[in-house]
C-alpha positions in Angstrom: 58.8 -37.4 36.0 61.1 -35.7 33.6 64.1 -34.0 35.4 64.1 -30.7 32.9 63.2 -27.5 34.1 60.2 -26.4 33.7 59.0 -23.8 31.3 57.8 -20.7 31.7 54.3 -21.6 30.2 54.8 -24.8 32.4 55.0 -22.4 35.8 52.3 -20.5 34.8 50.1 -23.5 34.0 50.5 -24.9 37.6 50.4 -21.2 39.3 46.7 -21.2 37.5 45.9 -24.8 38.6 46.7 -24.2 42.4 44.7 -20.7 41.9 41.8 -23.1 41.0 42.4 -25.4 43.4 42.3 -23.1 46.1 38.7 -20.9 44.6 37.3 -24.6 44.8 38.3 -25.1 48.5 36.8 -21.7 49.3 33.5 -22.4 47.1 30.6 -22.2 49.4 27.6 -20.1 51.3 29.5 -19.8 54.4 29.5 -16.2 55.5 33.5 -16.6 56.8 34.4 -18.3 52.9 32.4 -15.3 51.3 34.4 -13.0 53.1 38.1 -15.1 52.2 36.8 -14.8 48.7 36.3 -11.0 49.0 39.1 -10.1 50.5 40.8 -12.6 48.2 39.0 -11.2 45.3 39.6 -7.0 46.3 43.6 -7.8 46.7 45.8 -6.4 43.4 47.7 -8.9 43.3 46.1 -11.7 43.3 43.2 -10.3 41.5 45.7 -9.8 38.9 46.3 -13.3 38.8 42.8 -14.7 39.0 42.4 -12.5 35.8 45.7 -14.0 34.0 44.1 -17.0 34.1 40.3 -16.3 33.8 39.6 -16.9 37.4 38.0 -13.6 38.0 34.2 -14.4 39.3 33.2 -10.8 37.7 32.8 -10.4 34.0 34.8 -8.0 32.0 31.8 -6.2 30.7 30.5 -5.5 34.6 33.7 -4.6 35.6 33.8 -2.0 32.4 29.8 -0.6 33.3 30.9 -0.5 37.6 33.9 1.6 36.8 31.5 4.3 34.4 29.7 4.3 36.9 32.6 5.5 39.2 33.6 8.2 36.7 29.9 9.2 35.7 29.3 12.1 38.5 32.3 13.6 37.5 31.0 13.5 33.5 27.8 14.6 34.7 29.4 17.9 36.4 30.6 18.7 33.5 27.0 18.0 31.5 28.5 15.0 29.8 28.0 11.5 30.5 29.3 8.2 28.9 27.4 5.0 27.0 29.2 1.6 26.7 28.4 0.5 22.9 29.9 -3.0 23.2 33.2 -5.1 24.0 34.4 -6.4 21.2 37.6 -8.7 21.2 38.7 -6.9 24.4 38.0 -3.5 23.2 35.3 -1.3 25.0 33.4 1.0 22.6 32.6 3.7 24.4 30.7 6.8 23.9 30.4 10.6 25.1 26.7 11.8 25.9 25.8 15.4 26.5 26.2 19.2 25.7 30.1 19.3 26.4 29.8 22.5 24.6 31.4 25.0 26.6 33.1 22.6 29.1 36.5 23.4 30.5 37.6 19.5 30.6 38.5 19.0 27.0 37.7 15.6 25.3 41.4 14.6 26.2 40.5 15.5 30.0 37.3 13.5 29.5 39.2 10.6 28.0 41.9 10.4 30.3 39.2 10.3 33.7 37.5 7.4 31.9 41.2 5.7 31.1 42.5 5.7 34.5 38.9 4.5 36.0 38.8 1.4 33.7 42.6 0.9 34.2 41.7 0.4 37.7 38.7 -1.9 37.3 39.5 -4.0 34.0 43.7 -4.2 33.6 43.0 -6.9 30.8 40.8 -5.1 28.6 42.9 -4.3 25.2 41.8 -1.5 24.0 39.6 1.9 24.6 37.6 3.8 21.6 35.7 7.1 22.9 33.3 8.5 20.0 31.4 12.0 20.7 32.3 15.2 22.5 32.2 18.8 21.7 35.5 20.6 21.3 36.8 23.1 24.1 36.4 26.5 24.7 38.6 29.3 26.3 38.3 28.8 30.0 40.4 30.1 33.0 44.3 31.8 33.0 47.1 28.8 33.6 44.9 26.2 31.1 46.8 23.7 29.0 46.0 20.5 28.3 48.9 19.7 26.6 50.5 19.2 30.1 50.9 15.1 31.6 48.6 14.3 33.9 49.2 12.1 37.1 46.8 10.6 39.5 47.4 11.2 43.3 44.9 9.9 46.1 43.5 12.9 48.2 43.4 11.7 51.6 40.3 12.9 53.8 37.8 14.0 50.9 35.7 11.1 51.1 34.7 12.6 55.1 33.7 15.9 53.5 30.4 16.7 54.5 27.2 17.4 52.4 27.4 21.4 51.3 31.0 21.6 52.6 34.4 22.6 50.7 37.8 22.3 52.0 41.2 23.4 50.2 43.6 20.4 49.7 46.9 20.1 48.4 48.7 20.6 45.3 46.0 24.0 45.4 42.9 22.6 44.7 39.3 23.1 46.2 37.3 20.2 46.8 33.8 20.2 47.6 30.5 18.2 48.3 27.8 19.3 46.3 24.4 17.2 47.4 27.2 13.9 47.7 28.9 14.5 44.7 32.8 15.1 45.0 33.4 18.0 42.6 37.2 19.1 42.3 38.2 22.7 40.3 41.8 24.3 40.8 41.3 26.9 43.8 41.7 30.4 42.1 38.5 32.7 41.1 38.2 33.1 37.1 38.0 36.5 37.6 40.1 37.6 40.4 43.1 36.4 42.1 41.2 35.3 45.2 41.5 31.6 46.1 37.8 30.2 46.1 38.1 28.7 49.4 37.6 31.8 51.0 34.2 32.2 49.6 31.1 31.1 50.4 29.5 27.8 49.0 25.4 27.7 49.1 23.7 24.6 47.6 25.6 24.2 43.9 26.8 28.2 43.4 30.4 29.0 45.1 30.8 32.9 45.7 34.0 34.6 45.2 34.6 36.4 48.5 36.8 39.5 46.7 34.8 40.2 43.9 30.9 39.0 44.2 31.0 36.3 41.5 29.3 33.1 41.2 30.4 29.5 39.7 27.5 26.6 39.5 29.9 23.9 40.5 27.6 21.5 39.1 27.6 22.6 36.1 31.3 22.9 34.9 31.5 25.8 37.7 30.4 28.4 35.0 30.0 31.9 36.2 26.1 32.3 36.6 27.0 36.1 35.3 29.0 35.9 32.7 29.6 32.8 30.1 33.0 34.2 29.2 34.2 33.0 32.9 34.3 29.2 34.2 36.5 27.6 36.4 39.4 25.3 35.9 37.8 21.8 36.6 40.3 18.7 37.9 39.5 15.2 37.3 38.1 13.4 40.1 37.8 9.8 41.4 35.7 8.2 43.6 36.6 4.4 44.4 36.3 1.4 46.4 39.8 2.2 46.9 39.1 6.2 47.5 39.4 9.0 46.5 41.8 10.9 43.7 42.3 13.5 41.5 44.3 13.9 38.3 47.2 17.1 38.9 49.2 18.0 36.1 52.8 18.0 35.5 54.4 20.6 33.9 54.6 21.4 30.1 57.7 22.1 28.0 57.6 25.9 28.4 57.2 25.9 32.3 59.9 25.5 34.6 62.3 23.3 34.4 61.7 22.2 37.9 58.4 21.1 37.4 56.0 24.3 37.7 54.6 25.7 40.5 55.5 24.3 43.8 52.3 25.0 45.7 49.8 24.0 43.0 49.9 22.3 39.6 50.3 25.2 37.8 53.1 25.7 35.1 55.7 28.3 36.0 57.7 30.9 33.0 61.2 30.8 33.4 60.9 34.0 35.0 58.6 33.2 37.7 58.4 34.1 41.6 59.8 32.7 44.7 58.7 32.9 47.8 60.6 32.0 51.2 59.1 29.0 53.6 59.7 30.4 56.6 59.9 27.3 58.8 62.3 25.3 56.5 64.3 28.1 55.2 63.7 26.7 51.9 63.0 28.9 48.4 59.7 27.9 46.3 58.9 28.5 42.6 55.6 29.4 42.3 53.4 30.5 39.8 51.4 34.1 39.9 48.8 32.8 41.3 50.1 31.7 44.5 52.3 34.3 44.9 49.5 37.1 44.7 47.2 34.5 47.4 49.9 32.7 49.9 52.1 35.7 50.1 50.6 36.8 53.5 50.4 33.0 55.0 52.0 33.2 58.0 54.5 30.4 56.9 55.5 32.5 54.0 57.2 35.3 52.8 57.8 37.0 49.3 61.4 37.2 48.8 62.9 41.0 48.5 62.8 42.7 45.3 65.8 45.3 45.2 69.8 44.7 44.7 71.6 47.3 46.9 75.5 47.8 46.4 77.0 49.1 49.4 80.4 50.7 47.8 81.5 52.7 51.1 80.7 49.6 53.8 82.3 49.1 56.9 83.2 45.8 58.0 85.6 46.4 61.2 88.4 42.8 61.4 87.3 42.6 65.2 83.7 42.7 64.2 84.1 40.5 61.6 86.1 37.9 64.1 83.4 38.1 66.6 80.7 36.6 63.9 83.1 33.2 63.9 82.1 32.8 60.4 84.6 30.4 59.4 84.6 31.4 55.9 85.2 34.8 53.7 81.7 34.6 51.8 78.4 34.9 53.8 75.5 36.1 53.7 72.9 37.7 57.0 69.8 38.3 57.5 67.0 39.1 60.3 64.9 36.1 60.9 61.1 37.0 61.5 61.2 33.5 63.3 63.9 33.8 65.9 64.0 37.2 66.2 68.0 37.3 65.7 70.8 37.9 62.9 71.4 34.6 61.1 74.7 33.8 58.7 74.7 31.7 56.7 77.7 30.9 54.5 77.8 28.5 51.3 79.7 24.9 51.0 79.8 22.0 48.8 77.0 20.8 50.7 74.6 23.7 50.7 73.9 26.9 53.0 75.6 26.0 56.7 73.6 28.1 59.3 74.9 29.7 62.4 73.4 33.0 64.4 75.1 35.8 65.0 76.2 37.9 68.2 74.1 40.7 68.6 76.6 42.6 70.3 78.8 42.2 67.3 75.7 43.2 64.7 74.8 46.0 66.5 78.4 47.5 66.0 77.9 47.1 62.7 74.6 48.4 62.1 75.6 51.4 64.1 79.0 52.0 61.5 75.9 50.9 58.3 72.8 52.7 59.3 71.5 51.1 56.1 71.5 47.7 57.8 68.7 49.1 60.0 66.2 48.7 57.1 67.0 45.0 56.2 63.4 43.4 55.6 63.5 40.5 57.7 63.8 37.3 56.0 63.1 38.4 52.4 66.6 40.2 51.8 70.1 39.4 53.3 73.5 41.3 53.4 76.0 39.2 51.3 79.4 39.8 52.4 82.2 38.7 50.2 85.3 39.5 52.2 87.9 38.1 49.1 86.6 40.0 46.4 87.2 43.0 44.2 90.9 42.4 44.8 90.6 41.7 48.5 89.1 44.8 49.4 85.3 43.1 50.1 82.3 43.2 48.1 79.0 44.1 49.8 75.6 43.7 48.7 71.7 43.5 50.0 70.0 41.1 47.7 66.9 39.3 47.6 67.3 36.1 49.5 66.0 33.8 46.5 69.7 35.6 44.8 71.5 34.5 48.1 70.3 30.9 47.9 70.9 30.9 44.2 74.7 32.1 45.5 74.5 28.6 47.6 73.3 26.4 44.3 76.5 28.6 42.0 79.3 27.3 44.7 77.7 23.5 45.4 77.8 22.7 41.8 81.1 23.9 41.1 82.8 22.6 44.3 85.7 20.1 42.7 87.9 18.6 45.7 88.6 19.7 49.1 89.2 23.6 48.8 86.3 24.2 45.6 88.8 24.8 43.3 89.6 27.7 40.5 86.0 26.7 38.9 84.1 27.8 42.3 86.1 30.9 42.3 85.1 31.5 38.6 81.5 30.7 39.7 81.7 33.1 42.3 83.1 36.2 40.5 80.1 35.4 37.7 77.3 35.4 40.0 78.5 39.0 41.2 79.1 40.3 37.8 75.5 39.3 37.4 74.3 41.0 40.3 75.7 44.6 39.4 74.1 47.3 37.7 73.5 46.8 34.0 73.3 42.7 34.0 70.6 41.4 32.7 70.2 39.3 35.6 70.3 42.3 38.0 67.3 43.5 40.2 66.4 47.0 40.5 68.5 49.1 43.0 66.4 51.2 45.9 
């Protein structure tokens, strides 16, 4: 035997040997080999490598028709369906059946359902050519299939019952239409009600706020009115389960990536709301604004900027909160029921609650204090500014925790330096009358 490594080739030769080796050992009508092979066969991995070396006991061209078959319902609720013309030198021919005319899932939403369900079942085919489907129409608000698509399991659809709809994440509505998995973005075409407060009866899904119908079925087009349809969401149902295809966010949406309650894009001025349980702010598109705004775990955030030029902030009172910083900003929690501070650092919003005692001195010397909105808005005191003499301001909390982001990313060293002080002055420059960043005073 030579002693020179062995090639790559070389490795790869014997890996596919012993792969052989090992199919033979298993060869057989024994029910406890068919089920080795199975399990053998359903693993990625190594049905990867039966396929690397042509190993795999299922032809390319059934593994191409059993995955069409996975995407098919989801063609057919959309009136389309899909033909295999032939495989030739590793390319499936493929093509588009149907009156797509009218369809909200475009030919590159078609395409991309069919891509990711042969990606799945055949990894070594080459190529994909789709032939045949009718070009878009307008459908509902928020469309744009320009945006990236990524595919996410949905845990717990494949238990949805016959005639049933549930609302699952990343805002979607799911539902089982005689044991088909249909999957449409969860806002009405007309209205800003989310669908899955409606009723669903056989195929048709009524809009509970304004009366309308969608035949989910068919491309969930309003059975009223063929200028409204629904927003349909690519869905795939697998040996390995269920998912759906949610879209990333497009070049003019925000920077973020969109809307963080549903896949929605978001402009650059888009809304926030507050979670009240994490204390956390969410971009969100207007969608989700107009429909999760009275969730109990959620709160718009406030809409006016108030400058309060003649406040008083007694030093005892003051002492008493044990902020241990000059910049902070309080607000009633709808939670706790109490004053919570919070005051910036180079590690984000530090949290501490406030004695009562203490906050009702002050509210007694600010009357104006008496009319914080609970969680949405928060006093922002800034006892080093305007040359010392204190700065105080009730702003929309989403402004406070921008405050928060301003000082964390200019922080340099142990005491911020001159650039968080710069930082500082710029955010409340921004915040007074006249800036184009400024809210409306009330």
């Amino acid at each position: 035997m030579s002693d020179a490594p062995m090639t790559a080739e070389e490795i790869v030769e014997v890996y596919g040997e012993g792969l052989a080796t090992i199919f033979a050992a298993l060869d057989g009508d024994d029910e406890t080999l068919v089920a080795v092979r199975e399990r053998l066969v359903a693993d990625p991995v190594v049905a990867s490598l039966m396929l690397m070396h042509d190993l795999y006991p299922i032809s390319l061209e059934d593994r191409v028709l059993g995955a069409l078959e996975e995407v098919r319902p989801y063609l057919e609720s959309h009136e389309g369906n899909v033909e295999l013309l032939k495989i030739e030198e590793g390319v499936a021919h493929l093509k588009l059946l149907g009156s797509c005319d009218g369809c909200g899932a475009s030919a590159a939403t078609l395409e991309h359902a069919i891509e990711e369900a042969l990606q799945d079942a055949a990894p070594d085919l080459l190529g994909l050519h789709v032939q045949g489907v009718a070009p878009q129409r307008n459908v509902t608000p928020g469309s744009d299939e320009a945006r990236e698509k990524t595919w996410v399991p949905l845990e717990g659809a494949s238990e949805i019952q016959r005639g049933h709809m549930v609302r699952a994440s990343n805002g979607l509505l799911v539902a089982n239409v005689a044991g088909t998995l249909l999957a449409y973005k969860d806002f009405c075409a007309a209205c800003p009600a989310a669908l899955s407060s409606g009723v669903l009866l056989g195929g048709t899904l009524t809009c509970a706020m304004c009366g309308r119908g969608y035949d989910l079925p068919r491309a969930g087009r309003c059975k009223t009115d063929a200028t409204l349809q629904l927003e349909p969401v690519p869905l795939l149902r697998g040996a390995d389960g269920v998912k759906v295809a949610v879209e990333t966010a497009g070049k003019d949406a925000h920077e973020d990536g969109g809307c963080e309650l549903c896949p929605s894009g978001v402009s650059a001025d888009h809304r926030h709301l507050l979670h009240l349980d994490e204390r956390r702010i969410l971009c969100v598109c207007e969608t989700c604004w107009s429909m999760r705004s009275g969730d109990p775990e959620y709160r718009p955030t406030g809409s006016r900027t108030l400058w309060l030029e003649d406040f008083a902030m007694p030093d005892d009172v003051w002492a008493a909160f044990d902020i241990p910083a000059g910049l902070a900003f309080m607000m009633r929690s709808g939670v706790s029921g109490g004053i919570v501070a919070l005051y910036p650092s180079p590690v984000g919003a530090t949290e501490c609650e406030l004695d009562l005692g203490a906050w009702d001195r002050l509210t007694e010397a600010n009357p104006v204090l008496e009319r914080l909105e609970p969680d949405a808005e928060a006093l922002i005191v800034n006892r080093l500014g305007r040359e010392a003499g204190g700065e105080y301001v009730i702003a929309p909390i989403d402004q406070c925790y921008r405050l928060v982001g301003v000082i964390k990313e200019g922080w340099e060293g142990i005491s911020g330096g001159d650039a968080v002080d710069v930082a500082v002055d710029g955010f409340f420059s921004r915040l007074r009358p006249g800036s184009a960043d400024a809210t409306v005073a009330a």
